[in-house]
N, C-alpha and C positions, 0 to 999 in steps of 0.2 A: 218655542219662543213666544208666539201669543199669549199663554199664560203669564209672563213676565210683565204682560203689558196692562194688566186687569187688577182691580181690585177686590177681592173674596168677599161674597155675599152669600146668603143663606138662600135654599130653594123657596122658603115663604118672599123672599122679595123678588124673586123673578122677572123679569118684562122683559116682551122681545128688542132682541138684538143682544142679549144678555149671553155669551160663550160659558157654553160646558163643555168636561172634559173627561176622559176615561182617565185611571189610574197610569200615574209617570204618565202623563199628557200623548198616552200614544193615540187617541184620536180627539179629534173637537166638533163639536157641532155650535147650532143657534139657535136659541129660543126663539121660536117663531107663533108662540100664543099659545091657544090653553082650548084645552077639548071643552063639551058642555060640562063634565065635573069638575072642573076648576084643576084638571092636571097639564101638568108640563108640558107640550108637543117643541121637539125637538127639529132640525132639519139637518142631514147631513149624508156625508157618500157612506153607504154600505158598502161601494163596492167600489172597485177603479174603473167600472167604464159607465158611466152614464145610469147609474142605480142611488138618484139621490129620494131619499125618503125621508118621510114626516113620522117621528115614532114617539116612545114617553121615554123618560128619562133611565131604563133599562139601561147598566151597564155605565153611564155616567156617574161619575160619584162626587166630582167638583163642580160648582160653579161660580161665576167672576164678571163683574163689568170692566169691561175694555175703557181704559184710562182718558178716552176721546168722547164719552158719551157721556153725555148728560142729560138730565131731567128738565 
């Protein structure tokens, strides 16, 4: 349902707070800023108990700004 609520943007416009998401939206993360080579760092649960981690966009293949955030 988050998906619903966002507008599709390309990975070249990124900024944190920006929601991606795996294929049919079975997982979401948050862009939360950018390694020293200008890549994606992502945050979100890998796992269901307290395994929340910071990775690159592996495995995410959409993303979208959430309809409440602006510039």
């Amino acid at each position: 349902m988050q998906h619903t609520y966002c507008t599709p943007i390309t990975w070249a416009e990124a900024i944190p707070g920006d929601l991606v998401f795996y294929p049919e939206d079975t997982h979401v993360g948050i862009v939360c800023g950018f390694d020293s080579g200008g890549n994606v760092q992502i945050i979100h649960c890998a796992s269901g108990a307290n395994n929340v981690v910071v990775t690159g966009k592996s495995g995410f293949t959409t993303i979208a700004r959430p309809s409440y955030y602006t510039s």
